[in-house]
C-alpha positions in Angstrom: -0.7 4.9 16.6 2.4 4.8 19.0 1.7 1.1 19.4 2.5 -0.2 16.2 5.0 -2.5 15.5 7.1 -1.3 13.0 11.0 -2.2 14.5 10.4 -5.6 15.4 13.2 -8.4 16.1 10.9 -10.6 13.2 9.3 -7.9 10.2 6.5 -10.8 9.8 5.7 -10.9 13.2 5.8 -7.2 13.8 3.6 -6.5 10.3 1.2 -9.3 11.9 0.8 -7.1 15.1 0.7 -3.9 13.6 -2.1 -4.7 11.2 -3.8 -6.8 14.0 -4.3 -3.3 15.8 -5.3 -1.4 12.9 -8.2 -3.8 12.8 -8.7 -3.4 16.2 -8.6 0.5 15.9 -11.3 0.4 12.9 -13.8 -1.5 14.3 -13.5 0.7 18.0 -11.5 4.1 17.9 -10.1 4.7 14.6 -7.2 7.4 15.3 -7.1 8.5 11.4 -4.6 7.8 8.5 -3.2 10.9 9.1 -1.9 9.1 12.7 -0.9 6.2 11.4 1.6 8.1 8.7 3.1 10.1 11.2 3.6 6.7 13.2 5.2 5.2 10.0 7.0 8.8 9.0 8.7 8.8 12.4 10.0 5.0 12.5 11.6 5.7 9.2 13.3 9.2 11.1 11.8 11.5 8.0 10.5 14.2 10.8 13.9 14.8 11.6 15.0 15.2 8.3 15.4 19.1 7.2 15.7 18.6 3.2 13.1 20.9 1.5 12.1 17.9 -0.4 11.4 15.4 2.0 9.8 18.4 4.4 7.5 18.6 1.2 6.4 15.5 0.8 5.7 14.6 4.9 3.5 17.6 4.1 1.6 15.8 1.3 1.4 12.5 2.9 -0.4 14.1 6.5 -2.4 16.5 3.9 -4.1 13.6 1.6 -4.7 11.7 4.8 -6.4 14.5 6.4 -8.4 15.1 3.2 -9.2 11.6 3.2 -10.4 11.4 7.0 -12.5 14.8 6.4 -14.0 12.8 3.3 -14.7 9.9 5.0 -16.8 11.7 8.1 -19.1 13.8 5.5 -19.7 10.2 3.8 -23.0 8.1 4.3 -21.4 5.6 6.7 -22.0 2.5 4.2 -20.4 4.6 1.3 -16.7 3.5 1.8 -15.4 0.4 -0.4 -15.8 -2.9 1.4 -12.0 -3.3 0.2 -10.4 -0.1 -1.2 -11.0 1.7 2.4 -9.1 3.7 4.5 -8.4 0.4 6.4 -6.8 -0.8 3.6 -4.5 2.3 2.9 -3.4 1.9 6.3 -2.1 -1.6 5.5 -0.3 -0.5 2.4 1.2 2.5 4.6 2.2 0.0 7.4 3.2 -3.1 5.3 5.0 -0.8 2.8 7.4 0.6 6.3 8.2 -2.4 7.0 9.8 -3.3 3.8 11.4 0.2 3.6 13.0 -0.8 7.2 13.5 -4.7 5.6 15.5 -2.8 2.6 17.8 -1.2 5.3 15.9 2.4 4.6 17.7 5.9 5.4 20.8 3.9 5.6 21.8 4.5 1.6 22.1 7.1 -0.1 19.0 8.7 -1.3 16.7 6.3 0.3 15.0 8.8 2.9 14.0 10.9 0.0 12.6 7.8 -2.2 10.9 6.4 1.7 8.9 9.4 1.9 7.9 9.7 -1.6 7.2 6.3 -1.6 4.3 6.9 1.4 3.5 9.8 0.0 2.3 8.0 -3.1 1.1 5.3 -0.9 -1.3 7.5 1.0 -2.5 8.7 -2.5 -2.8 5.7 -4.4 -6.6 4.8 -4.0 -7.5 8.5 -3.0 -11.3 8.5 -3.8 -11.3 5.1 -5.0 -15.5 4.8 -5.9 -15.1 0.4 -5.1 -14.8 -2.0 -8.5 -12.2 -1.9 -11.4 -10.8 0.0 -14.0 -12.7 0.4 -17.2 -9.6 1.4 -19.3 -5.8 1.5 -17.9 -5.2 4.2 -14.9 -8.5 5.1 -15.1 -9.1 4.8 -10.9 -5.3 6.2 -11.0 -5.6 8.9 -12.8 -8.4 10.3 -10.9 -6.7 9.5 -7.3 -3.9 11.4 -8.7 -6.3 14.5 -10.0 -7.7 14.2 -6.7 -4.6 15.0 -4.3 -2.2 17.0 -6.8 -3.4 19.9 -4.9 -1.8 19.6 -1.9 1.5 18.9 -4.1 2.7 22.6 -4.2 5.4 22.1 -1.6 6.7 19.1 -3.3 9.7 19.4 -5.7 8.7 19.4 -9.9 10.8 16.5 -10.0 9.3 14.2 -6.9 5.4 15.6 -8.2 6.1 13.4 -11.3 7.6 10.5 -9.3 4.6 10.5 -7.0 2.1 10.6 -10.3 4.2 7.5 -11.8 3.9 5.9 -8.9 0.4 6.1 -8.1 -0.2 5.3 -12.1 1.5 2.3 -11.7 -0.5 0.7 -9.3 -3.0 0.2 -12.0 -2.5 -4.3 -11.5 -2.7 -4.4 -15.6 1.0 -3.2 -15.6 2.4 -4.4 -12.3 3.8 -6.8 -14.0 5.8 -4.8 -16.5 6.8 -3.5 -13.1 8.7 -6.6 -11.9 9.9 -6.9 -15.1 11.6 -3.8 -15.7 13.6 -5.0 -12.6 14.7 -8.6 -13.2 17.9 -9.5 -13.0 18.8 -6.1 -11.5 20.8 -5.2 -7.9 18.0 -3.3 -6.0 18.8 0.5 -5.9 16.9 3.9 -4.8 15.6 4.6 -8.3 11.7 4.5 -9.5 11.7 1.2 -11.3 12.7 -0.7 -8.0 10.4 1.8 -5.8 7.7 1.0 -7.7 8.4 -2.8 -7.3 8.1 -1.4 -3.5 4.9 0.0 -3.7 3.1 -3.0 -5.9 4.5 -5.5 -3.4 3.0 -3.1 -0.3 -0.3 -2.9 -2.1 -1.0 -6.7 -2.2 1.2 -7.3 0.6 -1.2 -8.4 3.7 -3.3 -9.8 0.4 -0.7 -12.3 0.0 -1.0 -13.8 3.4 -2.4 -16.6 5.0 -3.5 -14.5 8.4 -5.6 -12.0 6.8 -5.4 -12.6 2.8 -8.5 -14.6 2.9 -10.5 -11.8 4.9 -9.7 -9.3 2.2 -10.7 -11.5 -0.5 -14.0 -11.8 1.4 -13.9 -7.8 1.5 -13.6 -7.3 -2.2 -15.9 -9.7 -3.2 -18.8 -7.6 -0.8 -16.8 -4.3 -2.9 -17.4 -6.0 -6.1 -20.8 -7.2 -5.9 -21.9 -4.0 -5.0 -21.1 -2.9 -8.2 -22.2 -5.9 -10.1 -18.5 -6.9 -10.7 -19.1 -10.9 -12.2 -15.9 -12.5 -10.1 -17.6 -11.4 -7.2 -18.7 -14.9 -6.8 -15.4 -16.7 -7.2 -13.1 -14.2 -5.8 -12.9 -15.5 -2.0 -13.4 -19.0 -3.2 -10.2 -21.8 -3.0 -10.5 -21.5 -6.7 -9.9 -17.5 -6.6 -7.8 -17.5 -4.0 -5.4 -19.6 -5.7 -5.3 -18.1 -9.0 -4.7 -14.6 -7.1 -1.6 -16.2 -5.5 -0.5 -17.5 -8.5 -0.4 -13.9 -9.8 1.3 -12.3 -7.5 5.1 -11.1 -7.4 7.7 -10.5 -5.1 11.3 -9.4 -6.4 12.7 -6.7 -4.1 15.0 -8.5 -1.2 13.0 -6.9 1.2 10.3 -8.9 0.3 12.6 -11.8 0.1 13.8 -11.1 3.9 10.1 -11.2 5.0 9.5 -14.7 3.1 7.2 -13.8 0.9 7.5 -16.2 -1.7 7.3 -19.3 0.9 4.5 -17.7 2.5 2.6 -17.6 -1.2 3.8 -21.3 -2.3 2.7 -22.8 1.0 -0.9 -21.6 0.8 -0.8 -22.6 -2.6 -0.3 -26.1 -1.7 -2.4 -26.2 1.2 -5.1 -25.1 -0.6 -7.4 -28.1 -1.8 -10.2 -28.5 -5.0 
């Protein structure tokens, strides 16, 4: 996925195209996850970067997206989630690179090793996601995390447990505890404002006006195949507009890409 966007003079307008050809891609010649985070790992220059630790976890991220692919070809075609799909990791992996290049990444100290952790957990995060909700907190988590630890052995003790936080914390019961642990503080390359990262990546093309509605339509096909109840209300105006109203958006990356005017204008456009 050479093509991709991901150093554009405009981040919206680069995410836009970017995620425009990853839809193209999955409905004609997918190249695999594990191409699209090496597209995402080389933008951010982690190739290049000989630290042990972020060698290990480049390794993890092209290992769980292997895994992933080789999961996804032994699958009954119609098995993957309508929403939690390898379509939608690449999103997170893509929309999450261009905040890491929004929050001036590999130019602080620190911030290559927290970039690659950051995809590495991003790649993870839904690993085997079975479609639906969590019956109990980081129940879906906890599994994705159970799921990839394996190819963990190259990654530091330390940036293991970061990586399991991380992906825990994507549960959406406690993302907001997440912003919260982070109000009213400067933005550093710690695991309280990385996790901000990653939460605002996850819901990230969600939040938009150009392909939000689409993935509302997606999860409510991934819900009622389960016999989730919202199902019927999620891709209404109704549902769309309590969604927005949920979301947050605190790191200044998120800020640059105008988030939060993006969210408050479809909020008022929208009519009951």
């Amino acid at each position: 996925m050479n093509t991709l966007t991901l150093t554009p003079e405009c981040w919206m307008d680069g995410l836009t195209q970017s995620c425009d050809q990853l839809r193209h891609a999955w409905s004609v010649a997918w190249p695999g996850l594990d191409a699209v985070a090496a597209a995402c790992s080389q933008t951010l220059d982690l190739h290049s970067n000989a630290d042990p630790a972020v060698v290990g976890l480049c390794s993890f991220l092209q290992s769980v997206c292997l895994e992933m692919e080789r999961r996804a070809a032994a699958a009954p075609q119609d098995e993957e989630p309508a929403y939690h799909n390898r379509l939608h990791t690449a999103d997170v992996l893509v929309g999450l690179t261009t905040l890491l290049h929004a929050q001036h990444a590999g130019r602080e100290a620190g911030s290559r090793l927290w970039s690659a952790a950051l995809l590495a957990a991003a790649a993870a995060h839904d690993f085997g996601h079975p479609g639906g909700v969590n019956q109990q907190r980081f129940d879906f988590e906890s599994r994705s995390w159970a799921g990839v630890c394996q190819y963990a052995g190259a990654v530091p003790p330390q940036w293991r447990e970061h990586i399991e936080s991380l992906i825990l914390r994507t549960d959406p019961q406690v993302v907001p505890d997440n912003h919260q642990q982070v109000m009213n503080q400067p933005f550093s390359w710690d695991r309280p404002w990385c996790q901000v990262l990653l939460n605002e990546a996850d819901i990230l093309l969600s939040a938009t006006s150009r392909f939000g509605p689409g993935l509302s339509t997606a999860l409510a096909r991934e819900w009622q195949r389960c016999g989730f109840a919202p199902h019927a209300t999620v891709a209404t105006p109704q549902g769309r507009a309590q969604f927005l109203r949920s979301v947050r958006f605190s790191s200044p990356a998120a800020l640059a890409l105008g988030m939060a005017q993006e969210v408050q204008e479809q909020l008022q456009s929208i009519a009951f």
